[in-house]
N, C-alpha and C positions, 0 to 999 in steps of 0.2 A: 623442634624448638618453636613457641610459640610465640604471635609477633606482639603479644602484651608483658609478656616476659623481658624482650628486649627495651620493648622500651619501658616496664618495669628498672631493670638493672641502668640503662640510661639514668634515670631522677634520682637514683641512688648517687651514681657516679656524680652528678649538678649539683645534687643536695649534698655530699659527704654523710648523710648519713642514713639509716635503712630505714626506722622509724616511721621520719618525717616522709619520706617515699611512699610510706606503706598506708597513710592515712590518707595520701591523695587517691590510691586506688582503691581506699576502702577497707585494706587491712588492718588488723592488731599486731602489736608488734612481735608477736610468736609467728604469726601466718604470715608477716614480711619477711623476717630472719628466717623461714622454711621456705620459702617463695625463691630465696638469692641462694640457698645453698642445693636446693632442686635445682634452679638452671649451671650453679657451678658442675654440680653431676651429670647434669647434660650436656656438657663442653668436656668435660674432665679436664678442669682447671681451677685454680682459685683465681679469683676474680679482685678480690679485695683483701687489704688485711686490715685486719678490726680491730681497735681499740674500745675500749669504753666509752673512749669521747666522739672517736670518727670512724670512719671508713675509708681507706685510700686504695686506689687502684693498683695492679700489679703489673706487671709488665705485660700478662697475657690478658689483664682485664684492661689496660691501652689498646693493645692488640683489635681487640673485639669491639672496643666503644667505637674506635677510628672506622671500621666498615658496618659494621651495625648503624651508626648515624646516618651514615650516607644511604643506606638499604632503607632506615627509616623516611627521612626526606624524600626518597625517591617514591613510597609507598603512598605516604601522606597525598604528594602529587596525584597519585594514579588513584587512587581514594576520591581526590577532592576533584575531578576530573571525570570523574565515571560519575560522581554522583549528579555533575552539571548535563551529562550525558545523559542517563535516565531520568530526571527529576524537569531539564527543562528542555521545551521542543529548541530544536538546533542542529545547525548544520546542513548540509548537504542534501535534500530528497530529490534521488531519481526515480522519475516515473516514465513509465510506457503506457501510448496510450492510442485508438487509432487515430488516424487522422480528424478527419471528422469532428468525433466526440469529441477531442482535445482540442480544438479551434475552435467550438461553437460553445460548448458544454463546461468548459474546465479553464482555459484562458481568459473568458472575461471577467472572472470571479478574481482573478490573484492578484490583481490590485491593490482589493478590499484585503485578503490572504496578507499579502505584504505585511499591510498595517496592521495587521493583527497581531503576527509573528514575527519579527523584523529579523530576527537572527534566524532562520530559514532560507535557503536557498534552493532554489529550483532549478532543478534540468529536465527538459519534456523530451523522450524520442516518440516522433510523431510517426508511427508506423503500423501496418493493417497486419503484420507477421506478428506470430504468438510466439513471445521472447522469452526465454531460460530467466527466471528473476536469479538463481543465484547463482549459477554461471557467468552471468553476463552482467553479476554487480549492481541489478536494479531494487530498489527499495519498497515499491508499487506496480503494479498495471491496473488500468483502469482495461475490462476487458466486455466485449458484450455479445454472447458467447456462453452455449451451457456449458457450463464445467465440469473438466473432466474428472476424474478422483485423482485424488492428490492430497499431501501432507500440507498444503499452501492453507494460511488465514482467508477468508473470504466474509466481504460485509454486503449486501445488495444495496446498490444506487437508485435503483429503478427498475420499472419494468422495459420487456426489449420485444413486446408484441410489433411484428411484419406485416406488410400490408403491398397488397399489388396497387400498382399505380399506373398514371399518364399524364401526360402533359394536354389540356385541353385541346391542341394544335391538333396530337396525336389521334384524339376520341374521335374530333370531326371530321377527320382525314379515313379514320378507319372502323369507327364504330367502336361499341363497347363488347366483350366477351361476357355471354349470359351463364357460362361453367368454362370450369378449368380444359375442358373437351376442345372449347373453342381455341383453346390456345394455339393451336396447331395453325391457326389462318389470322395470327399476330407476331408482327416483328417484337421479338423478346430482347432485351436487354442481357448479357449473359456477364455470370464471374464466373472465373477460376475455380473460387474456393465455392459455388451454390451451382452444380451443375443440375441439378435436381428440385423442383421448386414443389413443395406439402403442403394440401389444403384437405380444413375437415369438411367433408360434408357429411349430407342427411345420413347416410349410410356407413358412416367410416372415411378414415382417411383416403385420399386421391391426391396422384402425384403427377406433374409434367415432366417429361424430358425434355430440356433445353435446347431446343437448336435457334443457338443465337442468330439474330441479323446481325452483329457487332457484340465482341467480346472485349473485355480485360480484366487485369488483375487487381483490383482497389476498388474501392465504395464510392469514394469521388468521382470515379471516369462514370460509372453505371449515373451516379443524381445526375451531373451534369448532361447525357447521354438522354434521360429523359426529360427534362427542362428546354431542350431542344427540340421535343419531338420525336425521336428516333425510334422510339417503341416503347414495351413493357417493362417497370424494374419489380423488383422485390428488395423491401427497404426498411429500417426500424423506425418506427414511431417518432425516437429520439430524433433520428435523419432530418424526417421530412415532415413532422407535426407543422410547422408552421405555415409550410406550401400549402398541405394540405386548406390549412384553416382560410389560406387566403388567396386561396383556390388556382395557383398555378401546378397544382395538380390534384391528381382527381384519384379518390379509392372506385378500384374496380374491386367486382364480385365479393361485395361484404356479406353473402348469403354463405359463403367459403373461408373463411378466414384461413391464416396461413398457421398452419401446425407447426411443432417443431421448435418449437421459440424460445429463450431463457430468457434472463433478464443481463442487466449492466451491472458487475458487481467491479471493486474492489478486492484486490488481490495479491497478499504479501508473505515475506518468508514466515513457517512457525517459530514458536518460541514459546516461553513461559510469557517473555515480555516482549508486550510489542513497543518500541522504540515512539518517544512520544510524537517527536515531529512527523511519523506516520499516523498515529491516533487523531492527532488536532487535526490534520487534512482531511481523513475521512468524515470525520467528524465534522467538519467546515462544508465540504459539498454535500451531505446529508442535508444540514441543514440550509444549502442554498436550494438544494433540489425540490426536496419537500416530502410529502407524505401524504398522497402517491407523487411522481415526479410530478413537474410541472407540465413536460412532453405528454406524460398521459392524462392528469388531470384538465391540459386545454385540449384536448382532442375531442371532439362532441361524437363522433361516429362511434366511440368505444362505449360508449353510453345506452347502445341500441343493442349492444349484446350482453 
C-alpha cells in the first residue's frame, strides 16, 4: 500500500467526493475512480458507497481512515523533521580531538562558530587516544595522524610536518646535535606512542632508538617537558609553530627533517550524506585555518626546504 494512496483515499473521505480528490492530485476523474477501487483491492474491502452525488464511508472504510490518519500525522512529523535534520545544520556535534589541537586550534574559533550556527551544540572529548567514531557515538575527530585504511570520510586541515626541538636553556647547557648519530649523547624526551623517532637524510631514511631521560603518555607532558629544559622532543608544527617563531624553542637538525609525517585531517562516519552540522564545521575550520594552514604558512624554517 502506498502512502499517497492513503492519503489519496483520506481527501476523498474530507471531500465526500472522488472527483474533486482526484484534481488535487492531478487526476481525471477515470484515474481517480481507478485509483479508490485499486486501493479497495489492496485492502479487500469497500471503502465507500457511491452515489452519483457522494461518496460515503463504510464501516471498513471508518475503520481504515481512523489509523491511517493517525500513521499519516505521525509520518508528516517524521517527514517534516528529518527534513529539518538534513536540510539545516543542528543539534548535537561530538567531536574527538587531542588535547592540544582542540585547546589551541579548535576552541578559540567557536565563539565565532556559535554565532554562525546557533542551534549547534557542541561536546569536545579532549583525548590523545584514537576513539571508535561509531561505537563510541562520535560525530567527528579531528586526528593528526596518517590514516589508516578505513571506510571513514576524511577532509585535510593541514599539514602535520615534525620537527626536533629544545628549549634554548637546553642548547646552552648541552649543545646542539649535528645528525641524528648524535642523539645517543642527548637526553630525549620520550612517548609511548613514538618509541622510534625517522629522519631523512642524504642517503635514505635514518632512525633513532629512544632511550628516554623521562617518559609519558600524552603530547602535553613531552612540550611541557621541553619548555623546561629537560631535553629533546619531536612535535607537530601545529604544536609548536609559535615557540618556534618566538624562539622559546629552537629546530634542531633541519639538514634531517623528520620522516614519516601525515597531516591533520578531519574524520567522520561514511554515508551518502554527510549530516550538515558536520559539513558547516569542517567547513568553518578550513576556512579558519587557511590554505596552507596558518601553523605552516607562519613557520619560515619550512621555506628553506
Amino acid at each position: 500500500m502506498r502512502l499517497d494512496d492513503l492519503r489519496f483515499f483520506a481527501r476523498v473521505a474530507a471531500l465526500g467526493n472522488v472527483s474533486a480528490a482526484g484534481r488535487e492530485f492531478g487526476l481525471s476523474a477515470s484515474a481517480a475512480s481507478a485509483r479508490l477501487t485499486g486501493l479497495e483491492r489492496e485492502v479487500n474491502a469497500q471503502l465507500f458507497n457511491r452515489t452519483t452525488r457522494r461518496v460515503v464511508l463504510t464501516e471498513a472504510g471508518q475503520v481504515l481512515l481512523q489509523h491511517s490518519s493517525a500513521a499519516l500525522r505521525e509520518m508528516d512529523t517524521a517527514l517534516e523533521e528529518l527534513e529539518e535534520v538534513t536540510d539545516a545544520p543542528k543539534g548535537l556535534l561530538r567531536i574527538s580531538s587531542n588535547v592540544f589541537f582542540g585547546r589551541h586550534h579548535v576552541l578559540p574559533y567557536l565563539l565565532e562558530f556559535r554565532d554562525l550556527y546557533p542551534d549547534i551544540r557542541i561536546s569536545m572529548d579532549f583525548s590523545d587516544r584514537i576513539v571508535d567514531l561509531m561505537s563510541e557515538n562520535f560525530d567527528m575527530a579531528i586526528r593528526a595522524a596518517p590514516l589508516p585504511d578505513s571506510t571513514l570520510k576524511a577532509r585535510r586541515l593541514g599539514g602535520n610536518q615534525r620537527v626536533l626541538c629544545a628549549s634554548p636553556d637546553y642548547i646552552a647547557r648541552k649543545g646542539k646535535p649535528c645528525s641524528p648519530a648524535d642523539l645517543v649523547n642527548h637526553d630525549c624526551i620520550g612517548m609511548e606512542a613514538m618509541p622510534v623517532w625517522y629522519f631523512n637524510g642524504p642517503d635514505g631514511e635514518l632512525t633513532h632508538q629512544v632511550q628516554p631521560f623521562i617518559t609519558g603518555d600524552n603530547g602535553d607532558y613531552a612540550y611541557d617537558a621541553a619548555l623546561c629544559g629537560l631535553g629533546l622532543i619531536v612535535k607537530s608544527i601545529a604544536h609548536v609553530w609559535r615557540d618556534l617563531k618566538e624562539g622559546r624553542l629552537v629546530e634542531l637538525l633541519p639538514d634531517y627533517p623528520i620522516s614519516r609525517t601525515g597531516a591533520i585531517w578531519a574524520v567522520y562516519p561514511p554515508g551518502r550524506h554527510t549530516p550538515p552540522k558536520i559539513s558547516v564545521f569542517v567547513d568553518f575550520l578550513v576556512s579558519k585555518f587557511g590554505r596552507p594552514a596558518y601553523w605552516e604558512a607562519d613557520y619560515p624554517v619550512l621555506e628553506r626546504r
